[in-house]
DSSP file (Angstrom, degrees, kcal/mol; ACC not computed):
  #  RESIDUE AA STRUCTURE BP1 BP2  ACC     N-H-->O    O-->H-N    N-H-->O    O-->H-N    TCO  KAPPA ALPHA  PHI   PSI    X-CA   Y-CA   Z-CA
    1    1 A X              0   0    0      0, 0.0     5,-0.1     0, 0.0     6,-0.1   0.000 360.0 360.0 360.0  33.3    7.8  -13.6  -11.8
    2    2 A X        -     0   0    0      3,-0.8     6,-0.0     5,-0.1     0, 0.0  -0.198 360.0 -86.6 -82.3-163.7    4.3  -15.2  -12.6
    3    3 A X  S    S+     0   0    0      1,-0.1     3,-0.1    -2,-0.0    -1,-0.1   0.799 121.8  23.0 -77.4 -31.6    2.5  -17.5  -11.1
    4    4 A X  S    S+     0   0    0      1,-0.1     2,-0.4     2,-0.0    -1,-0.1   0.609 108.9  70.4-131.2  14.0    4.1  -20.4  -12.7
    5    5 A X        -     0   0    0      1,-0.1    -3,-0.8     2,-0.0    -1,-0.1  -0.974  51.8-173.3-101.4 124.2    7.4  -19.3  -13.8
    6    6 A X        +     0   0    0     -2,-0.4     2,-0.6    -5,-0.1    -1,-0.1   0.700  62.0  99.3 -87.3 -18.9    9.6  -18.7  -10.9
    7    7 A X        -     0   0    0      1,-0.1     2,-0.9    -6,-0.1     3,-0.4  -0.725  61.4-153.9 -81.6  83.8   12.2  -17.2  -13.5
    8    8 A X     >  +     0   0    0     -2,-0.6     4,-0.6     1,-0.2     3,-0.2  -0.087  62.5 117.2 -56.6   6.4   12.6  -13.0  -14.2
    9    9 A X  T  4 S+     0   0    0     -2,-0.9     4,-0.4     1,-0.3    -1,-0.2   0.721  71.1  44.3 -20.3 -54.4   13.8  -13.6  -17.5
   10   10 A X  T  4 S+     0   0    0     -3,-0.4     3,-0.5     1,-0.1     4,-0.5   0.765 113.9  55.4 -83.6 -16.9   11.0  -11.8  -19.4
   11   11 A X  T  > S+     0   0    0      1,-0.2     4,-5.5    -3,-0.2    -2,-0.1   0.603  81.2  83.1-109.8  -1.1   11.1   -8.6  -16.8
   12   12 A X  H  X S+     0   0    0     -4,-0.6     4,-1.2     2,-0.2    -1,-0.2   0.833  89.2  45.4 -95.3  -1.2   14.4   -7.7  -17.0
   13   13 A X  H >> S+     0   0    0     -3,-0.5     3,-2.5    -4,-0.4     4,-1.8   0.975 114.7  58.3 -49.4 -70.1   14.2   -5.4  -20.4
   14   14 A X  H >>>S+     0   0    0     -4,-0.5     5,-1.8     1,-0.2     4,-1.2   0.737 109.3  40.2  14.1 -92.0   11.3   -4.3  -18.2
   15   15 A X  H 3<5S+     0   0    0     -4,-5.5    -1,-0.2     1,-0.2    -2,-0.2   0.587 109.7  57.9 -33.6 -39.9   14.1   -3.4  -15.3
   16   16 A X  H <<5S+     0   0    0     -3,-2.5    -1,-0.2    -4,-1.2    -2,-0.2   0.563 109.3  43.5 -80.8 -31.5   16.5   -1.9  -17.7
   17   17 A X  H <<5S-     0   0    0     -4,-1.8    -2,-0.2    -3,-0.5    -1,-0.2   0.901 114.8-115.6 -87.2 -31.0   13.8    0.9  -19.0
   18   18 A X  T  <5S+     0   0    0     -4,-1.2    -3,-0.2    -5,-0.3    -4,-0.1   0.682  71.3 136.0  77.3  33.0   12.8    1.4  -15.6
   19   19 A X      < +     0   0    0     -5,-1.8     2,-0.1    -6,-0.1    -4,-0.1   0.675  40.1  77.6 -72.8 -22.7    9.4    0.3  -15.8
   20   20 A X  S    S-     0   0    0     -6,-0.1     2,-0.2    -9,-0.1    -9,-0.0  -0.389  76.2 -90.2 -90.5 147.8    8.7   -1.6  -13.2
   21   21 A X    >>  -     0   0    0     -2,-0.1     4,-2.2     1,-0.1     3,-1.4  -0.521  26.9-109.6 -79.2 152.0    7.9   -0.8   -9.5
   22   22 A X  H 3> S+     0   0    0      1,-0.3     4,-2.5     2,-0.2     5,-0.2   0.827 120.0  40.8  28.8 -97.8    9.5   -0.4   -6.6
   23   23 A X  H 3> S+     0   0    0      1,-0.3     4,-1.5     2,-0.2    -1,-0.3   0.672 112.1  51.4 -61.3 -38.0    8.3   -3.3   -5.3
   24   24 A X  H <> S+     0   0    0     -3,-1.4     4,-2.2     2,-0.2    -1,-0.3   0.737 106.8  62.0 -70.9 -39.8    8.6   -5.4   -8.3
   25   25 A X  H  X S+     0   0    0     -4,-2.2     4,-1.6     2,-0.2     5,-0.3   0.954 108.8  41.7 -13.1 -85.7   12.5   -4.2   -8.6
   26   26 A X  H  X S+     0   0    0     -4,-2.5     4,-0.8     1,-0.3    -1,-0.2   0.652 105.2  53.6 -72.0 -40.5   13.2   -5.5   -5.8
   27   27 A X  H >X S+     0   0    0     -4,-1.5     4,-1.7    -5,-0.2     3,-1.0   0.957 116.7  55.4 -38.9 -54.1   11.3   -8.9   -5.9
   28   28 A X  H >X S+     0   0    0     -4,-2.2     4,-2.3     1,-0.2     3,-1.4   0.895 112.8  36.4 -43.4 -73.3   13.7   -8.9   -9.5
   29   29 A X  H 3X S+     0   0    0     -4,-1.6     4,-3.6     1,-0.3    -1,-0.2   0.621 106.9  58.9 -87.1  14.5   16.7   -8.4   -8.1
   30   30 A X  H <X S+     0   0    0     -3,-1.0     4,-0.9    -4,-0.8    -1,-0.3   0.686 119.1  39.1 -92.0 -20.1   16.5  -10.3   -5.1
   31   31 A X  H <X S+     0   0    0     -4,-1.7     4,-3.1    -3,-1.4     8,-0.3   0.855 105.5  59.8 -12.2 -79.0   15.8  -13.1   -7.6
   32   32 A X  H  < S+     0   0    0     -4,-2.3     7,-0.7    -5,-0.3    -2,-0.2   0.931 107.6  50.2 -65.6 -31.3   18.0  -12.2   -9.7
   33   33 A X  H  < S+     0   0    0     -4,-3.6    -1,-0.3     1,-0.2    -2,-0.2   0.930 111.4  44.1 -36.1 -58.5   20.6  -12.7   -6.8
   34   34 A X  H  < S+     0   0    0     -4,-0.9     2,-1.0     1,-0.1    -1,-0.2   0.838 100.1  65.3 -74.2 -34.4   19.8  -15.7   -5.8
   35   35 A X     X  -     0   0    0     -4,-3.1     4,-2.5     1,-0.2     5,-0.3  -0.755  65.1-141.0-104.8 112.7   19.3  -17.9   -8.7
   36   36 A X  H >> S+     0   0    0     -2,-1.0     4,-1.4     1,-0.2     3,-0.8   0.844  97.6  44.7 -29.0 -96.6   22.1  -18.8  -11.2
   37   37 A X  H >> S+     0   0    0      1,-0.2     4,-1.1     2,-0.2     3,-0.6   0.691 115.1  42.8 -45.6 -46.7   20.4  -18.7  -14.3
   38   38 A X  H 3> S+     0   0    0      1,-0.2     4,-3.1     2,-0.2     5,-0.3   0.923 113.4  55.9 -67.2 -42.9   18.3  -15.3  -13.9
   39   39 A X  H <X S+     0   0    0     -4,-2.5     4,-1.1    -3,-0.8    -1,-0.2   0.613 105.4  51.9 -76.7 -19.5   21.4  -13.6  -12.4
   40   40 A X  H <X S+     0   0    0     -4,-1.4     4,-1.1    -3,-0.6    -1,-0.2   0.772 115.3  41.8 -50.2 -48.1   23.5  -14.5  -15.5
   41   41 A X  H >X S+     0   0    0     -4,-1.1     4,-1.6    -5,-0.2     3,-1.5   0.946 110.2  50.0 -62.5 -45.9   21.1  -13.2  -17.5
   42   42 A X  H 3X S+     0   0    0     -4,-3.1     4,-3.0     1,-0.3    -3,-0.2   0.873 108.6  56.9-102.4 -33.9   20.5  -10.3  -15.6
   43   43 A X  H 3X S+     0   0    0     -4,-1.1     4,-1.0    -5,-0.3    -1,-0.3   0.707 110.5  49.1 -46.5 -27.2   24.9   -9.8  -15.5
   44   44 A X  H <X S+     0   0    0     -3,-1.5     4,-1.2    -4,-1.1    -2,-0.2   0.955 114.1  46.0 -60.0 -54.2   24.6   -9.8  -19.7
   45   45 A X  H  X S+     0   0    0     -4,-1.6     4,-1.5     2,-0.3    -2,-0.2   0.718 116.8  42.2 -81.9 -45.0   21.9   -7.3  -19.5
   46   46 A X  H  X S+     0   0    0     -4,-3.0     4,-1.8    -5,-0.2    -1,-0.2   0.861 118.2  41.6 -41.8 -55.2   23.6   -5.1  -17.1
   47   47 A X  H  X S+     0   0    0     -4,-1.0     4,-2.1     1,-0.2    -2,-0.3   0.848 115.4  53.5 -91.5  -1.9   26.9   -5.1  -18.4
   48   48 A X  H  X S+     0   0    0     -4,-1.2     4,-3.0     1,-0.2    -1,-0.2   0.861 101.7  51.1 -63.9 -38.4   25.6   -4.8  -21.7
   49   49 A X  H  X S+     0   0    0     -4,-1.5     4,-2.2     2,-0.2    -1,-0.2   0.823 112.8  55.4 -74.6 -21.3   23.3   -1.8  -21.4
   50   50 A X  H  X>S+     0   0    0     -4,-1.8     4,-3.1     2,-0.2     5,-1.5   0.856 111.9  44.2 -60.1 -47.7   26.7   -0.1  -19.8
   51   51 A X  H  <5S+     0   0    0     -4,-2.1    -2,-0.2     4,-0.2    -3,-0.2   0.968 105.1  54.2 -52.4 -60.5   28.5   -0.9  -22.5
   52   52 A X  H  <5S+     0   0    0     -4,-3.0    -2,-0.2     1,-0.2    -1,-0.2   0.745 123.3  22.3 -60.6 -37.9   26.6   -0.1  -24.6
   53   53 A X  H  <5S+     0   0    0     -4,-2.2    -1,-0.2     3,-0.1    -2,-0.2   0.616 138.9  21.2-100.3   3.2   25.9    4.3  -23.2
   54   54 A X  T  <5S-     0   0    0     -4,-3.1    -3,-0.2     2,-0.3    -2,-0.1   0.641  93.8-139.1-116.9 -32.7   29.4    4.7  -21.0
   55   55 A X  S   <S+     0   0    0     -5,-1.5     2,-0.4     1,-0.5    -4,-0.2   0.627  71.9 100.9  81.5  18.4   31.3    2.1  -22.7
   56   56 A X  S    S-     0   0    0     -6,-1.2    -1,-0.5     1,-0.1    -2,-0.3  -0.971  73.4-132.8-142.3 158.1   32.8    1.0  -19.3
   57   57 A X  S    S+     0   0    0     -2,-0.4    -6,-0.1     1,-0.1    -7,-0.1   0.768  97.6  50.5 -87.1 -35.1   31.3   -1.9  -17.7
   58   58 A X  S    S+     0   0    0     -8,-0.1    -1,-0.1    -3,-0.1     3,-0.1   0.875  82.4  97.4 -85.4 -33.3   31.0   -0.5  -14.4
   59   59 A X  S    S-     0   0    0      1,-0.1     2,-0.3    -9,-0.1    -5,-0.1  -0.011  75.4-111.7 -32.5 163.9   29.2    2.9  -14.8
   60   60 A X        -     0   0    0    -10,-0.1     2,-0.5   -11,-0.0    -1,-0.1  -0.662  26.0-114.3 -91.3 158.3   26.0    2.9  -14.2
   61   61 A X    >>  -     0   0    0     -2,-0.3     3,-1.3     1,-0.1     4,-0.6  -0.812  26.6-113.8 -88.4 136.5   23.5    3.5  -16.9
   62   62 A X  H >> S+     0   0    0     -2,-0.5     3,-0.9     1,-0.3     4,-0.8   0.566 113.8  56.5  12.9 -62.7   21.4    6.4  -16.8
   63   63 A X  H 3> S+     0   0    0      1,-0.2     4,-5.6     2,-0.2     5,-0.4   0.770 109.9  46.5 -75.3 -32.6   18.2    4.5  -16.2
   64   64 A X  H <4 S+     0   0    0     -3,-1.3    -2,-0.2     2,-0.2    -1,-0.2   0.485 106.4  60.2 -99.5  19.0   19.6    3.0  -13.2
   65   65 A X  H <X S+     0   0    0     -3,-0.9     4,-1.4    -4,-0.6    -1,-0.2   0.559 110.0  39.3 -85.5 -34.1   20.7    6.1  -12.2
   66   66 A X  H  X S+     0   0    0     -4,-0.8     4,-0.6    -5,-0.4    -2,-0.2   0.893 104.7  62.1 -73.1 -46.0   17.5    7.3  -12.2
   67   67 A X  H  X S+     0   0    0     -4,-5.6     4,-2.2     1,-0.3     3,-0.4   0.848 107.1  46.4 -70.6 -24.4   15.8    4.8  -10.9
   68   68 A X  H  > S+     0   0    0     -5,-0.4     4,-0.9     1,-0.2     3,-0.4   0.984 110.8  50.3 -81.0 -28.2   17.7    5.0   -7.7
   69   69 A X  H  < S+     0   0    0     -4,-1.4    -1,-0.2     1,-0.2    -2,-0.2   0.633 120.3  34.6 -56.3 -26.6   17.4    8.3   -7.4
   70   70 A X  H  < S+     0   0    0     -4,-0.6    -1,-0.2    -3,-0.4    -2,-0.2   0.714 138.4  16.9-102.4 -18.8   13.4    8.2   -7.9
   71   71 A X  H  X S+     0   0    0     -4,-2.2     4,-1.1    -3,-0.4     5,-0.2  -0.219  91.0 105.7-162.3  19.6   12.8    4.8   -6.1
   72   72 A X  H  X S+     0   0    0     -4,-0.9     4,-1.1     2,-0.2    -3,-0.2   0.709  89.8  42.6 -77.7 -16.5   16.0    3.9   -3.9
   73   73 A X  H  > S+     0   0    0      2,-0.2     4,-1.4    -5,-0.2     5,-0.1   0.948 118.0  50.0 -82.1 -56.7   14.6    4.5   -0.8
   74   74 A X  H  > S+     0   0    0      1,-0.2     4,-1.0     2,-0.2    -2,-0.2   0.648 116.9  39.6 -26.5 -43.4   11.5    2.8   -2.1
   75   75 A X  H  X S+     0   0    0     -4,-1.1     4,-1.8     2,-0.2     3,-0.3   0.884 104.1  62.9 -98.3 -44.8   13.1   -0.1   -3.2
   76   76 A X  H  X S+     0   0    0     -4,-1.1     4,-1.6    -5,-0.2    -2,-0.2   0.856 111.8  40.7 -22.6 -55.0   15.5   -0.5   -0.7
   77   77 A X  H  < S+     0   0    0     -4,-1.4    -2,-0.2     1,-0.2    -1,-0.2   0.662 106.0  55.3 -73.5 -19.2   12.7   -1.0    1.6
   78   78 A X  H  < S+     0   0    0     -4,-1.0    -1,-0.2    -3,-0.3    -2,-0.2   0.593 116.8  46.7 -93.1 -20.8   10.5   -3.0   -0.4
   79   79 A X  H  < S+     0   0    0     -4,-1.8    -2,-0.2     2,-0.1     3,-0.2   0.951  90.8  95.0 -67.8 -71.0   14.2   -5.5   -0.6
   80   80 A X  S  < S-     0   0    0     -4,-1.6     3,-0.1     1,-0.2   -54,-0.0   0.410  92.7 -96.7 -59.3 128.5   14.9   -5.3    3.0
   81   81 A X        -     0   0    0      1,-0.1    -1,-0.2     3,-0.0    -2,-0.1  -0.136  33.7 -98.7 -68.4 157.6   13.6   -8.2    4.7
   82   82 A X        -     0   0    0     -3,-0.2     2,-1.0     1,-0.2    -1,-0.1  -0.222  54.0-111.6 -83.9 133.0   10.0   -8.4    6.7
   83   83 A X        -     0   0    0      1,-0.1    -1,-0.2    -3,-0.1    -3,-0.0  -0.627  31.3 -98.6 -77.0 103.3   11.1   -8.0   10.0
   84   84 A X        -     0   0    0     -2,-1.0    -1,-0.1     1,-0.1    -3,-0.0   0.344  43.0-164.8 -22.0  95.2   10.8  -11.1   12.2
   85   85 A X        -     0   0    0      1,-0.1     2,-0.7    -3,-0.0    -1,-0.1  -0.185  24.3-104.2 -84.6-168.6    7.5  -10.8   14.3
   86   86 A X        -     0   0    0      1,-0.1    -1,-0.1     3,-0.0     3,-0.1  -0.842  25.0-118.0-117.2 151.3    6.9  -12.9   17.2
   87   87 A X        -     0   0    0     -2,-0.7     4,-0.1     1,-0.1    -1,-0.1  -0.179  24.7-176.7 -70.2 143.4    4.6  -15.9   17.2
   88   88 A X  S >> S+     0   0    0      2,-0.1     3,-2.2     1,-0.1     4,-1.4   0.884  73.6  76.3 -94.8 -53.7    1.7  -15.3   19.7
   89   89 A X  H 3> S+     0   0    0      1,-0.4     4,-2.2     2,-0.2     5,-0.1   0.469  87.4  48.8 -43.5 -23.6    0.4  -18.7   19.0
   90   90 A X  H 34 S+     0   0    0      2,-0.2    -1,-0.4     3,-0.2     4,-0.2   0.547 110.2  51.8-106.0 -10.3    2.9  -21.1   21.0
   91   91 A X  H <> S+     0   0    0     -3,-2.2     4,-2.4     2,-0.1    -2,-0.2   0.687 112.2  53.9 -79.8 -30.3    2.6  -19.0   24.4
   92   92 A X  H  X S+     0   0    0     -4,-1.4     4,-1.0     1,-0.2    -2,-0.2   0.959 113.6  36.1 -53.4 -57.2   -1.3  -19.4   23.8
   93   93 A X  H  X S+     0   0    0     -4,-2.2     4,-1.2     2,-0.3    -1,-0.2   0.560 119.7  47.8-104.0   1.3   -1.4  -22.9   23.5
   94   94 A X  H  > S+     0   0    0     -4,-0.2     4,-0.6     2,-0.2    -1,-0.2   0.869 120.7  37.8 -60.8 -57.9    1.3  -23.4   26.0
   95   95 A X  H >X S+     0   0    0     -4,-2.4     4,-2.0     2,-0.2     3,-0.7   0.908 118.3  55.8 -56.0 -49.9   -0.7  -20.7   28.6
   96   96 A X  H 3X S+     0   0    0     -4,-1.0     4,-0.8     1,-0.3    -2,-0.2   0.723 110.3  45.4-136.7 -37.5   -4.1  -22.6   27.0
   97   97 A X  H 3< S+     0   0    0     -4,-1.2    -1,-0.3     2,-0.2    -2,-0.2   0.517 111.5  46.7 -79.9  -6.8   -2.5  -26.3   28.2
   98   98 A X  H <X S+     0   0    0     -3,-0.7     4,-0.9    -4,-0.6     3,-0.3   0.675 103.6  60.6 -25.5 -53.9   -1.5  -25.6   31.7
   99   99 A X  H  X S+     0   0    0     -4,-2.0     4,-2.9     1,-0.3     5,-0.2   0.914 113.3  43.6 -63.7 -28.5   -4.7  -23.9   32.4
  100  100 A X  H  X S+     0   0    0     -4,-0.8     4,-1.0    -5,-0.2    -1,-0.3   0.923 110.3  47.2 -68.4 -38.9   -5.9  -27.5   31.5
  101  101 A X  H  > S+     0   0    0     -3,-0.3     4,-1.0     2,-0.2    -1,-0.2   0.433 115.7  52.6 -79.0 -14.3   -3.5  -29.6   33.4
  102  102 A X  H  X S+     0   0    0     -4,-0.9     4,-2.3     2,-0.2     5,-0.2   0.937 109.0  45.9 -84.1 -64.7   -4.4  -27.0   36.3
  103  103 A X  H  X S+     0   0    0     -4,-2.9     4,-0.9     1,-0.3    -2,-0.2   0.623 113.4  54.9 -75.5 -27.3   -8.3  -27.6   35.9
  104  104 A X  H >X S+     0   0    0     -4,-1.0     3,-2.2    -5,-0.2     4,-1.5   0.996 107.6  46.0 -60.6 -69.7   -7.5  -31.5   35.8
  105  105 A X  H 3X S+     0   0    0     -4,-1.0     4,-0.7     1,-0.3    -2,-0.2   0.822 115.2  46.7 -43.6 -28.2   -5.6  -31.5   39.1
  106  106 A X  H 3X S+     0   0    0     -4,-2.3     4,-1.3     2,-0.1    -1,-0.3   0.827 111.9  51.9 -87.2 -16.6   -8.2  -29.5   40.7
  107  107 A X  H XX S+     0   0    0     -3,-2.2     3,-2.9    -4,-0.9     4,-1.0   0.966 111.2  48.9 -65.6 -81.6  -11.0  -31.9   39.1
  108  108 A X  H >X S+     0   0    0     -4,-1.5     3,-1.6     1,-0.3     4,-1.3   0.624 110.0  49.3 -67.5-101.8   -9.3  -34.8   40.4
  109  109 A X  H 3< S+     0   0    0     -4,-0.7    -1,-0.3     1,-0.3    -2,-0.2   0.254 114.9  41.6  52.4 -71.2   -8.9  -33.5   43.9
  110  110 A X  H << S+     0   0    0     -3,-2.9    -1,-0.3    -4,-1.3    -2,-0.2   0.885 119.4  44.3 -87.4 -42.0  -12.6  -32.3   44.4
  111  111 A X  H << S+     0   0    0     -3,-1.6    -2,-0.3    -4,-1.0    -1,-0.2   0.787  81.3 114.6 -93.4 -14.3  -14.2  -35.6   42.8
  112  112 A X  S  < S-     0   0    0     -4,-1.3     0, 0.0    -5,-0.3     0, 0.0  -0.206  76.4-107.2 -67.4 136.2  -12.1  -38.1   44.3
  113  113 A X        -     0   0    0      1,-0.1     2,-0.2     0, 0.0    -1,-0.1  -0.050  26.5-125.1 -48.0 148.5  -14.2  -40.5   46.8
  114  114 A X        -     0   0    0      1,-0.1     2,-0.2    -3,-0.0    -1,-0.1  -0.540  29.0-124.3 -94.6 169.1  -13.6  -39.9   50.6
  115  115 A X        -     0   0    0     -2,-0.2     2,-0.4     2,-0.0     3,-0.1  -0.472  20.6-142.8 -99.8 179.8  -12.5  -43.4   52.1
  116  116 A X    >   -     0   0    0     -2,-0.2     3,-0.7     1,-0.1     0, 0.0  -0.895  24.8-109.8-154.3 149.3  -14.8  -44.6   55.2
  117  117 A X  T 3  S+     0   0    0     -2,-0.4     2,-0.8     1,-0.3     3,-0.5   0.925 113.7  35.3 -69.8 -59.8  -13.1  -46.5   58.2
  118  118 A X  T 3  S+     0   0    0      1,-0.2    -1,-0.3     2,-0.1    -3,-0.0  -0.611  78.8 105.9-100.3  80.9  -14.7  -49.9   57.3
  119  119 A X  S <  S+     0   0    0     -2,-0.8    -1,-0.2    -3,-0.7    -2,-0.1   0.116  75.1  65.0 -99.3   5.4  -14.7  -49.8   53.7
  120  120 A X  S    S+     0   0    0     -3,-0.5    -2,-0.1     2,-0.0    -3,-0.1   0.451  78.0 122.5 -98.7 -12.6  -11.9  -52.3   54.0
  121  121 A X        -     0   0    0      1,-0.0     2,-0.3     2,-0.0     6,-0.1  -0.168  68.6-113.2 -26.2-172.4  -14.3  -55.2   55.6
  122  122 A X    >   -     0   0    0      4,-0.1     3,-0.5     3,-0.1     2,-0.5  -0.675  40.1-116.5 -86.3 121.7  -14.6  -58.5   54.0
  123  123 A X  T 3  S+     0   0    0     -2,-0.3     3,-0.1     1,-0.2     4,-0.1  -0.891  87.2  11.9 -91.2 125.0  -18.3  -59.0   52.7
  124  124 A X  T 3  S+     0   0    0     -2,-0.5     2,-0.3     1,-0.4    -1,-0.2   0.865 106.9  97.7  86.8  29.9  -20.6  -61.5   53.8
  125  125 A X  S <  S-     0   0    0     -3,-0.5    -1,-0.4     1,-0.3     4,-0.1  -0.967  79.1-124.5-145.4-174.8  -18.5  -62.5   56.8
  126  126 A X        -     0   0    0     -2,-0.3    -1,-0.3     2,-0.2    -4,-0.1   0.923  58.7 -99.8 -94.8 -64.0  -18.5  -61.5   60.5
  127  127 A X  S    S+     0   0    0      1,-0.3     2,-0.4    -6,-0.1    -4,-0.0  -0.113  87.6 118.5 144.5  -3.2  -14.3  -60.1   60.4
  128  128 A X  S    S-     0   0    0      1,-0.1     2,-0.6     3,-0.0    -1,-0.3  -0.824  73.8-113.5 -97.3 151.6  -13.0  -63.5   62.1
  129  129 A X        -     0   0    0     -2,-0.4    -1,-0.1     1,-0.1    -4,-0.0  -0.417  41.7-109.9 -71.0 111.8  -10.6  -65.5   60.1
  130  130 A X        -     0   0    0     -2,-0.6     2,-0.3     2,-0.1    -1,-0.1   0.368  21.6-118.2 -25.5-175.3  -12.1  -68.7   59.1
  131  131 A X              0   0    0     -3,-0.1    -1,-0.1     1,-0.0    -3,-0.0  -0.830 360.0 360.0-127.7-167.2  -11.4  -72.2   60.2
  132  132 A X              0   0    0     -2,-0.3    -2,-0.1     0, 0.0    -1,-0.0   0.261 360.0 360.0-137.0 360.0  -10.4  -74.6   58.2
């Protein structure tokens, strides 16, 4: 969980003492979930420390008995995913391009030139049709 190792290899002894926060926990095993290789590891290390104080694979150990008990709530929450806010921005620039499209219509509107009765003449003639 550095910067430039995505990988939770080195922090799960860490995990296993209970050293780690909360918050770090729960980045781990949400990791360890997701990715094949760390979550192999982190299935050795598990069922190994089990083995190794109940002798049953499935007990829990001690330490991860503790730690939920001291930091479950904690960690629970710190897993649980960020709750979807809602974008403000795309109603802004939605609201923020009408108000434009408004201000256009109403520009065009007020500046357009008024027409005048003989603005259709001919120039430079009297208005009779030539002759040929």
């Amino acid at each position: 969980m550095s910067w430039f190792d995505p990988h939770v290899d080195g922090l799960l002894a860490r995990w296993a003492e209970g050293t780690l926060s909360p918050r770090q926990s729960a980045r781990l095993l949400r990791h360890a979930h997701a990715c094949e290789r760390c979550g192999a590891s982190y299935e050795r290390l598990v069922r190994a420390s089990r083995l190794l104080e109940h002798g049953d694979p499935h007990a829990p150990t001690g330490t991860e008995l503790a730690a939920l008990a001291d930091t479950g709530l904690a960690a629970a929450l710190a897993a649980a995913e960020p709750e979807a806010s809602r974008l403000r921005w795309p109603s802004l620039s939605l609201a923020g391009g009408m108000l434009a499209a408004v201000s256009l219509a109403v520009l065009v509107v007020l500046v357009q030139p008024k027409e005048e009765a003989d603005s259709w003449q001919a120039r430079g003639g009297s208005g009779r049709p030539a002759r040929a």
